[in-house]
MIGU-307909 format. One record per residue: residue in three letters; y, x, z of N, C-alpha, C, O in turn. Coordinates in steps of 0.1 Angstrom, whole numbers, plus 2048, in hexadecimal, padded with zeros to 3 digits. Each point is the difference from the previous one (the first is absolute). Layout:
ALAYXZYXZYXZYXZ;...
// end
This chain:
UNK7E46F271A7FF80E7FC80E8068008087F97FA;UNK7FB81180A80C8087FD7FF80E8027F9806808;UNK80E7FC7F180580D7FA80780F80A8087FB808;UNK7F78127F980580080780F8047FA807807807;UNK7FD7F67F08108017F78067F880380C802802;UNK7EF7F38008027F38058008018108087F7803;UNK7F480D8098037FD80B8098048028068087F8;UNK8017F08198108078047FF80080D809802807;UNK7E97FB8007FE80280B7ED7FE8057F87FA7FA;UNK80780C8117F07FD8078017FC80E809801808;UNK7EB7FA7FA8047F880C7F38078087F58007FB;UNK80E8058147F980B8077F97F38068027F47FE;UNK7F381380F7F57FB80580D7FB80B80B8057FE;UNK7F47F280D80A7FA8097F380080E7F57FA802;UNK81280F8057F880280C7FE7F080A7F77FE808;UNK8117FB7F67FC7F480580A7F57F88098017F8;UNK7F07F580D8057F07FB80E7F880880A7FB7FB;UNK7F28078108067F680C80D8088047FE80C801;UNK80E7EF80080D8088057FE80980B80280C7FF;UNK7FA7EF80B7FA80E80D7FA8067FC80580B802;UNK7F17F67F57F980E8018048087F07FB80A7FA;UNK80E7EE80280B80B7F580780080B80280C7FF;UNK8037F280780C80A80A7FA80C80B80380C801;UNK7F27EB8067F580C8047FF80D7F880180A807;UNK7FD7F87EF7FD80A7F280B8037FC8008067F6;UNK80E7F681080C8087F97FF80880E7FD80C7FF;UNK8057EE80E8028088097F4809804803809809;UNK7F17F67F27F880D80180380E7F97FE80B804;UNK8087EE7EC80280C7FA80A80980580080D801;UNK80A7E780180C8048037FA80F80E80180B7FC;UNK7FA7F380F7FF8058047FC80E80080480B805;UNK7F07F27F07FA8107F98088057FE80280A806;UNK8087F07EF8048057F580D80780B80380B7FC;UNK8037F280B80A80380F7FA80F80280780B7FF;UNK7ED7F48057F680A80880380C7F580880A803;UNK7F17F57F17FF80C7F880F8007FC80280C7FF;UNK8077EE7FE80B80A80080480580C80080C7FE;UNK8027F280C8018088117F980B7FC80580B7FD;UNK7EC7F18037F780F80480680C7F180380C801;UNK7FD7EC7F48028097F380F80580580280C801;UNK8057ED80180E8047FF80480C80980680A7FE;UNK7F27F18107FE80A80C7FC8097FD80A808803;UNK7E88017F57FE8097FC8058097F67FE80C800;UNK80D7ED7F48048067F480A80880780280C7FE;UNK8057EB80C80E8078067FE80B80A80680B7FE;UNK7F17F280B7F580D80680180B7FA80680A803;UNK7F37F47F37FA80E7F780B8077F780380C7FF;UNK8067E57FB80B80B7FB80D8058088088077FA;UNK7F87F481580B8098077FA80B80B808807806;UNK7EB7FB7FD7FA8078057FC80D7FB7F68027FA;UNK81380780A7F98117F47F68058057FB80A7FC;UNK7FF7EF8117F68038007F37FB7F87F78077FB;UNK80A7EC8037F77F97F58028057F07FB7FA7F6;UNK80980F8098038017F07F480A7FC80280C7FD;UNK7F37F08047F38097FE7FA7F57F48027F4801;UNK7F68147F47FB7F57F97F67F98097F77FC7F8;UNK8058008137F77EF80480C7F98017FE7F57F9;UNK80C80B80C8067FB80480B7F97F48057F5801;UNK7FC8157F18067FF7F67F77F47F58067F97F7;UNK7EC80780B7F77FC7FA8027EE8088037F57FB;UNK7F980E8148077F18078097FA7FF7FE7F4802;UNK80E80F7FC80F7FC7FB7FD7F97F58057F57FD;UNK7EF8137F88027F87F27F77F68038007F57FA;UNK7F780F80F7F57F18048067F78037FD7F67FA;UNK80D80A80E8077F480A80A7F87F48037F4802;UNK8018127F280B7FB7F67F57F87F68027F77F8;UNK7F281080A7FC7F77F47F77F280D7FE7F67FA;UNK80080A8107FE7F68088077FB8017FD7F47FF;UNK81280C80480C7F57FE8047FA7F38057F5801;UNK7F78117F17FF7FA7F27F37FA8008037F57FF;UNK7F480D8037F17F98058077F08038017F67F9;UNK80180B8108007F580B80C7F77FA8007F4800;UNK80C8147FB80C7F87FA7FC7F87F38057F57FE;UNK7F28107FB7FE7F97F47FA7F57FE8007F97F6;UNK7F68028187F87F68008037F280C7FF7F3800;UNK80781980A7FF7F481080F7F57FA7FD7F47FD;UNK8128138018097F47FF8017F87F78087F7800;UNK7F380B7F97FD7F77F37F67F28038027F57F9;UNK7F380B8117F77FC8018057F680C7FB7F5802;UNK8128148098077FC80B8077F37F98017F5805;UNK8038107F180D7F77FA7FA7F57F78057F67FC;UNK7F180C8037F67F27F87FF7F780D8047F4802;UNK7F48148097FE7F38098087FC8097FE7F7808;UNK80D80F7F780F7F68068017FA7F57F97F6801;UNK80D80A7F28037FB7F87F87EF7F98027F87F7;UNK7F580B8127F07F67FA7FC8017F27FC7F67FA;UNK8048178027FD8007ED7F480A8027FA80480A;UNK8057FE7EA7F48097FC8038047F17F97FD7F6;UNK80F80780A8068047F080680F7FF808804809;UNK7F58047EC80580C8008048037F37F88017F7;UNK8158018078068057F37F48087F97F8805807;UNK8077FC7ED7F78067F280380E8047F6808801;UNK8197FD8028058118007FE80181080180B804;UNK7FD7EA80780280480C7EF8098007FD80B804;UNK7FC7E97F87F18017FA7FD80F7FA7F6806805;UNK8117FE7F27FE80A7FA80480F80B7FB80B802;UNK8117ED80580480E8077F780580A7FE80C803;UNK7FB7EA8037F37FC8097F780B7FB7FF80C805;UNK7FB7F07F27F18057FA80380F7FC7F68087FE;UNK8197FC8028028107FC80280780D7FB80B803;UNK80D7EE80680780780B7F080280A7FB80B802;UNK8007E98027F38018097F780D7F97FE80B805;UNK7FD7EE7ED7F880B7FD8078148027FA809805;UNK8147F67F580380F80180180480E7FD80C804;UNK8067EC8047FF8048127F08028057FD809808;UNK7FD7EF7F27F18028077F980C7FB7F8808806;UNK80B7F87F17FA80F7F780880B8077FA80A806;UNK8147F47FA80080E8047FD80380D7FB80B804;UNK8087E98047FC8058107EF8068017FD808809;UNK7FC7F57EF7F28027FD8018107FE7FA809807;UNK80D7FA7ED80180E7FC80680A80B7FB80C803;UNK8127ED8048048068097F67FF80C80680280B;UNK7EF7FC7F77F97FF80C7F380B7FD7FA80580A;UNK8047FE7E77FA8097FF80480C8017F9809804;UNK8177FA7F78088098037FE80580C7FD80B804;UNK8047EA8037FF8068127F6804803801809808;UNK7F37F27F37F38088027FF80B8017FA806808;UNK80F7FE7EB7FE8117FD80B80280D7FD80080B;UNK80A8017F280B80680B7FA80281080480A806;UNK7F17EC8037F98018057F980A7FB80380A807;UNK7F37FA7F07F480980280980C7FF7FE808809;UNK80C7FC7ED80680A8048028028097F8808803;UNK8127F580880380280B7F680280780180A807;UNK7F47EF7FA7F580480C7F78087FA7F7803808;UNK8078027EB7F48087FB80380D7F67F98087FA;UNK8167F380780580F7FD80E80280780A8007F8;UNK7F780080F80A80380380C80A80280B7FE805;UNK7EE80F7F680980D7FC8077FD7F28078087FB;UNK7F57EB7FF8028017EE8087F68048097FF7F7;UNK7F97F78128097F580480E7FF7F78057F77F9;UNK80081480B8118007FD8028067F380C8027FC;UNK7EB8017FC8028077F67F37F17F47FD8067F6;UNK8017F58097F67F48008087F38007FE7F77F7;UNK80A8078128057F480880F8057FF8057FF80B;UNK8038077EA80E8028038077F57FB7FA7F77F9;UNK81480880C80A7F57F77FB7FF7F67F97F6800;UNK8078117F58007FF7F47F37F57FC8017F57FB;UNK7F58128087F27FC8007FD7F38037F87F97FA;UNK8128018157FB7F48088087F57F47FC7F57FE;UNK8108117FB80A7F47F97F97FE7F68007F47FC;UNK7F48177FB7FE7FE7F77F37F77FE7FE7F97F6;UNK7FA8098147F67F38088057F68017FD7F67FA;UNK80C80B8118087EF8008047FB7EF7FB7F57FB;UNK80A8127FF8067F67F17F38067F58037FF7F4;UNK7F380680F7F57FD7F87F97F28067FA7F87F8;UNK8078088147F97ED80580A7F97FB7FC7F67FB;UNK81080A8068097F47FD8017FB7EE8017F77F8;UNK7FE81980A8018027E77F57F68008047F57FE;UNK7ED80D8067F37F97F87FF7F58067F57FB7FE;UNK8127FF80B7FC7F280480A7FD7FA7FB7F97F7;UNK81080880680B7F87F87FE8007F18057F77FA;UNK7F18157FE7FD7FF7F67F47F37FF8037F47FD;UNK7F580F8067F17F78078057F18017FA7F87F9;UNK81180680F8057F080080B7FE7F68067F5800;UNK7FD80F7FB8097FF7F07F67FE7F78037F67F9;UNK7F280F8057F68007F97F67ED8047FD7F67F9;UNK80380E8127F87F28098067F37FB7FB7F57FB;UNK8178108078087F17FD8027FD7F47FF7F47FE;UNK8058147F78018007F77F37F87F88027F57FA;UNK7F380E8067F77F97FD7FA7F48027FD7F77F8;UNK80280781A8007F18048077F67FA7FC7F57FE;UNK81281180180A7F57FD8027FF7F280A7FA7FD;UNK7EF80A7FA8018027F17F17F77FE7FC7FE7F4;UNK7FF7FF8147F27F87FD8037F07FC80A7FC805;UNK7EF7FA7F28087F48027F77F780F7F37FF802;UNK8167FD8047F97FA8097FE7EE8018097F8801;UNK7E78077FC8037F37F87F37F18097FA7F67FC;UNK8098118137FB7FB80B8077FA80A7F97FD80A;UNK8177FE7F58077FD80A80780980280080A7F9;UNK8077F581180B80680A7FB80080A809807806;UNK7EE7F68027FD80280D7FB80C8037F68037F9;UNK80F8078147FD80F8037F77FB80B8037F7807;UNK7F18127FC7F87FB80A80480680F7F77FF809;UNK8128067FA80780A80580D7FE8028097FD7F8;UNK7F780881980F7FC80780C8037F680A7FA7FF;UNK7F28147F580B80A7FA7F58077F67F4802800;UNK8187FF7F47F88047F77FB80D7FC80780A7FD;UNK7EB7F58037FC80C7F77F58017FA7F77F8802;UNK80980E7F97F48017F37F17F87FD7FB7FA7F7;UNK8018098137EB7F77FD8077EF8017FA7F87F9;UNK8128028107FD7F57FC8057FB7F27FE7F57FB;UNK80C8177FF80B7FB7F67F68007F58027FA7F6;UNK7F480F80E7EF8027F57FC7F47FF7FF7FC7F4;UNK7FF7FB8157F67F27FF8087F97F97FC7F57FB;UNK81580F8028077F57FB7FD8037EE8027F77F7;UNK7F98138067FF8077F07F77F57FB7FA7F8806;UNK80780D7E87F57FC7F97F380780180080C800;UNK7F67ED8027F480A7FC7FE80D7FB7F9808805;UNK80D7FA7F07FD80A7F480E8088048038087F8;UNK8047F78118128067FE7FC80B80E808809800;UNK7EF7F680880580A80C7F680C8017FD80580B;UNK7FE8007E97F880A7FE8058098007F9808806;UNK8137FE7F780680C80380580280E80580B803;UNK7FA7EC80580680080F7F880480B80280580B;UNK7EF7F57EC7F68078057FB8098027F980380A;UNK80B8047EC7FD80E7FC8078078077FA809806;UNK8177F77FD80B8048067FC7FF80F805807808;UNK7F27EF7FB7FE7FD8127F28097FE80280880A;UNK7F57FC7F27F780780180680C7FC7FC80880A;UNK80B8007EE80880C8018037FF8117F9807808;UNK80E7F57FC80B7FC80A7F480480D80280A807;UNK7F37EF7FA7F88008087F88108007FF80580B;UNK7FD8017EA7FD8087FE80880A8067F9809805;UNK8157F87FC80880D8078007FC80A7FD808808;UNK8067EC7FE8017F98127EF8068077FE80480C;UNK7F87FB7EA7F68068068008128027FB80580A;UNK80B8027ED80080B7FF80980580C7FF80C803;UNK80B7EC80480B8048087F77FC80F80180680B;UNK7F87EF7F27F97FD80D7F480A8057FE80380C;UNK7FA8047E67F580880280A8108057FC808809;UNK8107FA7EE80580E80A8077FF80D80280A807;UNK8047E77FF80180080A7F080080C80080680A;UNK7FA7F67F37EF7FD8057FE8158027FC80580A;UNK8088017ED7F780C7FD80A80A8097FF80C803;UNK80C7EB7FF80E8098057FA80080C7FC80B805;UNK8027EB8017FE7FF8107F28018067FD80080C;UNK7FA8027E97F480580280180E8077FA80380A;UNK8118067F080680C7FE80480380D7FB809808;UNK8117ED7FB8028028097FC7FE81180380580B;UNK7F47F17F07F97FC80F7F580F8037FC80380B;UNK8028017EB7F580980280880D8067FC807809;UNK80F7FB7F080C80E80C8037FD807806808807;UNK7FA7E78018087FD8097F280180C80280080C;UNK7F58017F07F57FE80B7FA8118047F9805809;UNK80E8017EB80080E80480580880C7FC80A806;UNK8107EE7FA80B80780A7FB7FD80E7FB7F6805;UNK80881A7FF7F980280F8067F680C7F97FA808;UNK8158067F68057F980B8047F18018047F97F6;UNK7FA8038137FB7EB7FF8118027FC8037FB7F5;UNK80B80C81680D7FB7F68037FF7F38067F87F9;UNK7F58148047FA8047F37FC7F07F08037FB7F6;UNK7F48068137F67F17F980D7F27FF8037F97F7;UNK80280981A8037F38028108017F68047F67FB;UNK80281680380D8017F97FB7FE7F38067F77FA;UNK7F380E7FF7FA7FA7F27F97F27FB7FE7FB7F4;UNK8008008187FB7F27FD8097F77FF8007F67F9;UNK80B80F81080B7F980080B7FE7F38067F67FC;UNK7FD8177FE8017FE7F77F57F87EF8037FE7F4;UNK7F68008107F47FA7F68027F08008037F97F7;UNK7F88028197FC7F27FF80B7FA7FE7FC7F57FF;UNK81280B7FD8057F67FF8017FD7F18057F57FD;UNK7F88147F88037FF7F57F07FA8007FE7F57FB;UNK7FA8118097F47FD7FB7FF7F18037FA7F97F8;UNK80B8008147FF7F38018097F77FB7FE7F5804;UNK80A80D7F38077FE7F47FC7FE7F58037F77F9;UNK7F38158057FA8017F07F37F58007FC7F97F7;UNK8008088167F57F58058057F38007FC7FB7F5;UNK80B7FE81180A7F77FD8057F87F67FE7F47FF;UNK80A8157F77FD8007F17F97FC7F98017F67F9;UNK7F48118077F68047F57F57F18047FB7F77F9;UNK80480B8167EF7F17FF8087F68017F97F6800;UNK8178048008047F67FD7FF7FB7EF7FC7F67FA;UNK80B8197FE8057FC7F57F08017F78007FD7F4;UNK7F78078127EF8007F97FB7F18047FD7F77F8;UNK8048088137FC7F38008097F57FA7F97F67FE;UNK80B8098028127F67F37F78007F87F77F8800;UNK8098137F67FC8037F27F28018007FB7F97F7;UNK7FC80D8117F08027F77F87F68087F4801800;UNK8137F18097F37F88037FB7F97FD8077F97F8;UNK7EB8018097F97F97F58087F37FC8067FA809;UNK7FB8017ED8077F37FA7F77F88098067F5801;UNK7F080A8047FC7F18098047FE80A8027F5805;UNK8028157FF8067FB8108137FF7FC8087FB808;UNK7FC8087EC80F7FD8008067F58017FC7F67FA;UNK80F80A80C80A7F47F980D7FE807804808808;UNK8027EF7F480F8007FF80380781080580B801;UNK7F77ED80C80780180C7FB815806808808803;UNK7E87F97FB80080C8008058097F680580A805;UNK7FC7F67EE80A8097FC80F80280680780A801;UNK7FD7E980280D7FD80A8018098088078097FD;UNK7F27F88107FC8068097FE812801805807808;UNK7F37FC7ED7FC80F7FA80F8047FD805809807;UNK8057EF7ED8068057FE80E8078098088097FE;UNK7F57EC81080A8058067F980C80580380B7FB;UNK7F87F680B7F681080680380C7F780080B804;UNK8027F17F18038087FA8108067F48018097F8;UNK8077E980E80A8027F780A7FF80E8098097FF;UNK7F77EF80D8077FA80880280A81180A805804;UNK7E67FB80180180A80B7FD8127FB80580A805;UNK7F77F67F68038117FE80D807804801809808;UNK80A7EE7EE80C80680480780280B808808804;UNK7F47E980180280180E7FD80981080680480A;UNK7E97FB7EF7FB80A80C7FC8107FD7FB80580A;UNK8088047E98038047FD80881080D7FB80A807;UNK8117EE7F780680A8097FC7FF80E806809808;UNK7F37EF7FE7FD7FC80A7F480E805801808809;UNK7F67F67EE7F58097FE80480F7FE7F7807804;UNK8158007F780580C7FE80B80480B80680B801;UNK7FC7EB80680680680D7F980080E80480680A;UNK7EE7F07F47FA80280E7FA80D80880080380C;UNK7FD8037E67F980E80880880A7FA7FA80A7FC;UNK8147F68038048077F881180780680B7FE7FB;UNK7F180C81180B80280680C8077FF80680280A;UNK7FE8037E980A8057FD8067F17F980C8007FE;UNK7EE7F77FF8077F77F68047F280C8057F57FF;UNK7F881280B8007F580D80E8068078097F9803;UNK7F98157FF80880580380E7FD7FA80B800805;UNK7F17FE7EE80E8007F78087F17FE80B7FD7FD;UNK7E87FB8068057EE7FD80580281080C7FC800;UNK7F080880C8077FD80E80D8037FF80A7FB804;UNK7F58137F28138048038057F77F780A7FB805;UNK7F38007EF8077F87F98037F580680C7FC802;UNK7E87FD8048067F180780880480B80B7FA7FF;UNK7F680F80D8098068058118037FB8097FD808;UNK7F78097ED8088017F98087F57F88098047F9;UNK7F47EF8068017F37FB8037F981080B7FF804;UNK7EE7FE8008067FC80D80B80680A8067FA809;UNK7FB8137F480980280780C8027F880A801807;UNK7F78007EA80C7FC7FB8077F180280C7FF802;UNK7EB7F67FC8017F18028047FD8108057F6803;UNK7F881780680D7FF80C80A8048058067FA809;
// end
């Protein structure tokens, strides 16, 4: 039995046993983890030297792409450096910083995806009220109303998990830590307020899912209005890439969290979690530049601009 006053470290799930296929799994990550800083990095720099891109979607994308590079930084090298290392151990505060940093990133990118929702239906369903709706002022105060309540939300989240005694071991069932497995580690009678805190939690994640659902209800219904197919096809284009994002998101991190306890266990939660903590960030920007030709225009001059300084 121990305590959690008493621990000074946890020991994560280890993607494999055998030296190859922990080195296999450093250089896979390694690779994602390569990918989404390229594509993140590619786009932040895009958007903030381009005056053409300084429109709130593109302002709203910037903060997407920053919290997918914190996303992705808080879980993949840590996990890289266990299986070069051949350990499976994680500092108590590395542990802690885990369960606050993932959770405040995932929340807010969630909030900020709803954000974008609106910014979408405005744009396509009102769009005389656009610039007066959608000004600086307005887009900053959206952005740090998502960043304020997920950072409140996971202060709240960590603060409590880690104040629980945990009197189940040290083993995290999970590549990196966060919350439902740090739950299995509690006493019986100790994680009732956490519960409560994850069904609050659940409660607004649904309310942000039902006004994005009602956003694009909205908007599919003006977009099918417009007479002209360029018309259609210029507004769709702006739509599907967020929408396959929020899709992305949402049926990975539902299926993680709400599937039946019989079918679970260690290697498929393994698996889910990366879908949902690991490639997102990676493909991500992948998905917001395919159909997306002003943001295609501006990464060509930049790598232009990089390459032809480097000769």
């Amino acid at each position: 039995m121990s305590n959690s006053s008493s621990l000074t470290e946890f020991l994560l799930l280890a993607f494999a046993d055998t030296r190859e296929l922990q080195l296999l799994h450093f250089s896979l990550f390694l690779g994602i983890y390569l990918a989404a800083l390229l594509g993140n990095g590619l786009i932040i720099t895009a958007v903030a030297c381009d005056h053409r891109l300084h429109t709130p979607m593109y302002f709203f994308l910037l903060s997407l792409s920053l919290l997918d590079l914190g996303n992705i930084s808080v879980t993949v090298p840590k996990s890289m450096a266990n299986s070069l290392r051949d350990t499976r151990a994680i500092s108590y505060s590395g542990c802690a910083a885990q369960v606050f940093f993932s959770f405040f990133l995932f929340a807010a990118e969630f909030y900020l995806l709803t954000v974008m929702a609106y910014d979408r239906y405005v744009a396509i369903c009102r769009p005389l009220h656009y610039g007066t709706l959608m000004g600086n002022r307005a887009c900053v105060k959206m952005a740090a109303a998502a960043w304020g309540s997920a950072f409140l939300n996971a202060l709240l989240h960590t603060g409590n998990t880690l104040s629980m005694s945990l009197c189940q071991g040290n083993v995290v069932d999970q590549f990196f830590c966060e919350i439902p497995p740090l739950l299995k580690l509690s006493c019986s009678d100790s994680y009732l307020r956490e519960v409560g805190l994850i069904v609050l939690t659940v409660c607004l994640s649904l309310g942000c899912f039902i006004f994005i659902v009602l956003s694009y209800v909205q908007i599919f219904t003006a977009v099918l209005r417009i007479p002209s197919e360029q018309g259609r096809h210029k507004a769709f284009s702006m739509c599907l890439p967020h929408l396959a994002v929020v899709s992305l998101f949402v049926s990975t991190g539902m299926f993680a969290y709400l599937k039946p306890p019989s079918i679970s266990s260690p290697a498929l939660d393994l698996v889910l979690a990366m879908l949902y903590a690991v490639v997102p960030p990676a493909v991500n920007p992948v998905i917001y530049s395919m159909r997306n030709k002003e943001l295609k225009e501006a990464l060509k001059k930049l790598v232009r601009l990089v390459l032809f300084r480097q000769q």
